[in-house]
C-alpha positions as CSV (number, residue, x, y, z in Angstrom):
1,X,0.0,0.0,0.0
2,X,2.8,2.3,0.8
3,X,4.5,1.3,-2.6
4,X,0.9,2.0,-4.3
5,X,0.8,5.6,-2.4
6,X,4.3,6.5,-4.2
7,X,3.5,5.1,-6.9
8,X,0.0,7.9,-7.4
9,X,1.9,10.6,-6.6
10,X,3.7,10.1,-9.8
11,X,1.2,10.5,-11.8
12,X,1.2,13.0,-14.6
13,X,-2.1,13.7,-14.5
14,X,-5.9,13.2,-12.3
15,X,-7.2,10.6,-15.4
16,X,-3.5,8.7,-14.8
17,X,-4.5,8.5,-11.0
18,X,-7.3,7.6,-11.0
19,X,-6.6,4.7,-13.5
20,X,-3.5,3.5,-10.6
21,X,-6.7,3.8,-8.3
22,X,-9.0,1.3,-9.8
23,X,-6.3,-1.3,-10.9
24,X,-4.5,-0.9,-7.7
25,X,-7.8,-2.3,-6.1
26,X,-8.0,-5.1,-8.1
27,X,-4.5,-5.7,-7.1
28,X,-4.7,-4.9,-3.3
29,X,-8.3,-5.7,-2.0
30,X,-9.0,-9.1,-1.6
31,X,-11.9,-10.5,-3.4
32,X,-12.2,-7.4,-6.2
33,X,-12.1,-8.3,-9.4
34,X,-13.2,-5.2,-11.2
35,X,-13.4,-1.5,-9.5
36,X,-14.5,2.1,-11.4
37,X,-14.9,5.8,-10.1
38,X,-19.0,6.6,-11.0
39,X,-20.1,10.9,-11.3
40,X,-23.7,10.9,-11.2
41,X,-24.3,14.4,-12.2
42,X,-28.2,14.5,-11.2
43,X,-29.3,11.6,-12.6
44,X,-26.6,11.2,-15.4
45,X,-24.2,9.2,-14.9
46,X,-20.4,8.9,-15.8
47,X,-17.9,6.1,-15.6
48,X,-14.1,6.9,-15.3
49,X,-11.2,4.4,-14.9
50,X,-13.3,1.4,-15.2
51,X,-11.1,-1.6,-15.2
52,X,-13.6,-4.0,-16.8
53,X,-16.7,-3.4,-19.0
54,X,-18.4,-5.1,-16.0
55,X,-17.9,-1.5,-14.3
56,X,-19.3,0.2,-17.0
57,X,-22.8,-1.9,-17.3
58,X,-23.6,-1.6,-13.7
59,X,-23.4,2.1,-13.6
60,X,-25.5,2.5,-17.1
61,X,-28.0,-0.1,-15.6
62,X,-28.5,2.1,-12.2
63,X,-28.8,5.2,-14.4
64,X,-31.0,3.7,-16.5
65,X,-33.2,2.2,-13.6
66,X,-32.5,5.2,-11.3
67,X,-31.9,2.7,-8.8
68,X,-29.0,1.3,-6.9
69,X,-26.2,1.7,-4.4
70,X,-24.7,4.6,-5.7
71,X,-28.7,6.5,-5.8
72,X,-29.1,5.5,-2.5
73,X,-25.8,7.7,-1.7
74,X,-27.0,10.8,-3.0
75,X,-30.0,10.6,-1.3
76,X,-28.7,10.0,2.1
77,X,-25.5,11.8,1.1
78,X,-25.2,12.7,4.9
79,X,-25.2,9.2,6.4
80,X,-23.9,6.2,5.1
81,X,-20.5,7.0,3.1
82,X,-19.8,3.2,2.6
83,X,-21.5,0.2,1.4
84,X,-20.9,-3.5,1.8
85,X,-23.0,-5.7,-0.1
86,X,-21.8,-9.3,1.0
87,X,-24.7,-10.9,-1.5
88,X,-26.6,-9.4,-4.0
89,X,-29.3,-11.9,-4.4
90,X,-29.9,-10.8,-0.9
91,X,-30.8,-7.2,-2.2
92,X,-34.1,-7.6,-4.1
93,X,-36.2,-6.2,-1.9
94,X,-34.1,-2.9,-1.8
95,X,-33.5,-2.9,-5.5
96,X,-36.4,-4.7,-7.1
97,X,-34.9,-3.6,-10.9
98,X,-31.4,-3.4,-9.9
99,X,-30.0,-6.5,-8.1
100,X,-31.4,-9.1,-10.6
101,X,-30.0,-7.5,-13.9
102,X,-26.6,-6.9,-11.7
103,X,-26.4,-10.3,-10.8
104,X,-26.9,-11.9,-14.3
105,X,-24.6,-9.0,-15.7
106,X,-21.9,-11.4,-13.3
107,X,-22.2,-9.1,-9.9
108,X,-21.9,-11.2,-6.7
109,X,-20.8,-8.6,-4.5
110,X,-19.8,-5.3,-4.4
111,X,-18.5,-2.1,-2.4
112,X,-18.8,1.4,-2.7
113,X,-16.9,5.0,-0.8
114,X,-18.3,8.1,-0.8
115,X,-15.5,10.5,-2.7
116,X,-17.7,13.8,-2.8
117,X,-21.0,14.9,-2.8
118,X,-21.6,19.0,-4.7
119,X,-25.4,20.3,-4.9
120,X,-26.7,17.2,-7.2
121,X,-23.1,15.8,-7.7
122,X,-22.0,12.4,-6.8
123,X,-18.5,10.4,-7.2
124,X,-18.1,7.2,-6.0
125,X,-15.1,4.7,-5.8
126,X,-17.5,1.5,-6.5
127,X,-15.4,-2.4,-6.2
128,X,-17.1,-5.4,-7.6
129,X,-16.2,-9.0,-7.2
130,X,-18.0,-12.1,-9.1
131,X,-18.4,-13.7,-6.1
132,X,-20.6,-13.6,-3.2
133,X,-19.5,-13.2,0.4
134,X,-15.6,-12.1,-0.5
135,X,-15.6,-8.6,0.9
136,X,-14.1,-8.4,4.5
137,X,-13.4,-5.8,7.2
138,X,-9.6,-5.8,6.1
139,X,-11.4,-5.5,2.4
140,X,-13.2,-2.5,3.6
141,X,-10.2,-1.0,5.2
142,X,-8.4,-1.0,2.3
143,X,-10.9,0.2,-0.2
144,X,-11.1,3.5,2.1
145,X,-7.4,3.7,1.8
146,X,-8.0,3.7,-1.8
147,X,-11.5,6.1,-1.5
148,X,-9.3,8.5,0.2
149,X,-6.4,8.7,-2.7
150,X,-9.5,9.5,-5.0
151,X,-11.1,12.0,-2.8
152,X,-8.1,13.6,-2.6
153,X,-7.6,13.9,-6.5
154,X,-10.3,14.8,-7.2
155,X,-10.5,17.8,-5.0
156,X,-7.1,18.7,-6.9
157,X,-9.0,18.7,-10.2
158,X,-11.6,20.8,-9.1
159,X,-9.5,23.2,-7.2
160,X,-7.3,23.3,-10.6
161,X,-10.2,23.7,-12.7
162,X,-12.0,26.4,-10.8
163,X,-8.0,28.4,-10.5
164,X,-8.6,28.2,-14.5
165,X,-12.3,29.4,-14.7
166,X,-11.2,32.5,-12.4
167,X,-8.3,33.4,-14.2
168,X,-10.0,33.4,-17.7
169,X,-13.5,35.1,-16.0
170,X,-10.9,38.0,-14.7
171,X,-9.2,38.0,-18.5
172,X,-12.3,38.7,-20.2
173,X,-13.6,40.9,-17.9
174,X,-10.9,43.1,-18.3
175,X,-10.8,42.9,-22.0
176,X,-14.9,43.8,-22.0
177,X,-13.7,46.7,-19.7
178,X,-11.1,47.9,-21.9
179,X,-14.0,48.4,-25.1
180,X,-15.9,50.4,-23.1
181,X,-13.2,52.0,-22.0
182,X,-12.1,52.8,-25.5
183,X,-15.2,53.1,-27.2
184,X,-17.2,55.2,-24.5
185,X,-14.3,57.7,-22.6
186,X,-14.8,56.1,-19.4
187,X,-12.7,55.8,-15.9
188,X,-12.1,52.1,-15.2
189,X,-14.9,52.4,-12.4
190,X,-17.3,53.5,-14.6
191,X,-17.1,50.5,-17.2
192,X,-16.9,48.3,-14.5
193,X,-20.4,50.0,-13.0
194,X,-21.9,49.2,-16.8
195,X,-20.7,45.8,-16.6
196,X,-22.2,45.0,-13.1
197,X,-25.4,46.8,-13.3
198,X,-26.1,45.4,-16.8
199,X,-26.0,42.0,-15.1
200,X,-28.0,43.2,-12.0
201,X,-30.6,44.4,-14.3
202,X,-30.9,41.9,-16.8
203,X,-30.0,38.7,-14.1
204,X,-26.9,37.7,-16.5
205,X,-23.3,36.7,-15.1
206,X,-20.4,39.3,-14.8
207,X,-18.6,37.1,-16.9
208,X,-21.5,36.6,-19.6
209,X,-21.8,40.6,-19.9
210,X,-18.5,40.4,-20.8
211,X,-18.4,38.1,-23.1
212,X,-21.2,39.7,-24.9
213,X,-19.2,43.0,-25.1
214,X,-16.4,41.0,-26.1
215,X,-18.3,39.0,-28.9
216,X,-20.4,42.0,-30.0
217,X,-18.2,44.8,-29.1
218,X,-20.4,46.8,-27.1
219,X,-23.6,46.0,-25.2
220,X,-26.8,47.0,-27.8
C-alpha cells in the first residue's frame, strides 16, 4: 500500500490517478475483481477508470433504472459514506430492478466509498467481485485507503479547474472593460459599474456581460 501511495503521486495527471486507483484495487483488495470511479451528475451518470466493462454496465444499468447503491448515496449523502454488499441476491427487496439484472450481468458482490457529494453531484469509488461473500473488514479498510487517494484527486482537479475558470473570467472581464473604456471615454470604475449593473438588471453573469461585449463589441 505504501508502494501503491508513491507510486500515485507520480502520476502525470488526475485521469493517470485515478486509472492507478481502480487497478491498484484489483491488485490490493482481496476478493475485487473489477473497480470504477462513478459521477452521477443529477441523474446522469459517468464512468471513469473502469477496469472491466463489468464496471461500465452496472453504472449504465443504475442510471438507466435510477436505482441502486450509488442513488441510494446521493439521497442519504449525509449518512452512510460506505456500502458493503456481502450478497446481492440478498438485495431484491431494496432494489427490485437493480439487483437481478446486476447479478446476471456477473455481480456477486460489491463495495462502494463516498469521494464527494456537490449540490446534485455524486463520485463514487465502486469495487465489484464475481463472487458472493468475499468482501471483508480488512477488504473495507483497504478500499477506504484507496476512496481517500481518490477524494483527494479529485478535489485537486476541481480546485485546478475552478483556478482556470477564475483566471480566464478575470481576462475577459478586463478585456470587456477595456472596449468600453475605449469606445465610451470612461474611468475604469465607470465600465466596471456598466458591466455590473447590466447583469444586475438583466440577471446575467459578470462574466457573460462580458463576453457579450467581447463577442459584440459593445452592449446594444
Amino acid at each position: 500500500m505504501a508502494s501503491m501511495a508513491r507510486d500515485l503521486l507520480a502520476q502525470e495527471s488526475v485521469g493517470d490517478t485515478l486509472e492507478r486507483i481502480t487497478a491498484s484495487a484489483t491488485e490490493l483488495v482481496d476478493g475485487c475483481d473489477a473497480a470504477g470511479i462513478l459521477v452521477l451528475h443529477a441523474r446522469k451518470v459517468e464512468t471513469l477508470a473502469p477496469t472491466d466493462q463489468l464496471v461500465v454496465d452496472s453504472d449504465r444499468l443504475q442510471e438507466q433504472l435510477g436505482e441502486g447503491p450509488c442513488f441510494d448515496v446521493v439521497r442519504h449523502a449525509q449518512g452512510q459514506q460506505v456500502h458493503r454488499i456481502a450478497d446481492l441476491t440478498g438485495e431484491q427487496g431494496r432494489w427490485p430492478a437493480y439487483a437481478p439484472r446486476a447479478h446476471a450481468l456477473g455481480v456477486g458482490s460489491m463495495m462502494g466509498f463516498l469521494l464527494f457529494t456537490d449540490d446534485e453531484d455524486l463520485g463514487a469509488l465502486n469495487l465489484y467481485s464475481r463472487k458472493a461473500g468475499v468482501f471483508t473488514e480488512a477488504s473495507e479498510l483497504a478500499g477506504w485507503l484507496l476512496a481517500s487517494h481518490a477524494a483527494v484527486a479529485f478535489a485537486s482537479a476541481r480546485t485546478h479547474a475552478q483556478m482556470e475558470q477564475a483566471v480566464a473570467t478575470r481576462h475577459v472581464i478586463g478585456e470587456a472593460m477595456g472596449i468600453l473604456i475605449g469606445s465610451h471615454h470612461l474611468s475604469e470604475d465607470q465600465a466596471f459599474d456598466v458591466l455590473r449593473r447590466y447583469s444586475q438588471e438583466n440577471n446575467v453573469k459578470l462574466r457573460e456581460v462580458a463576453r457579450l461585449i467581447c463577442e459584440q463589441g459593445g452592449l446594444s
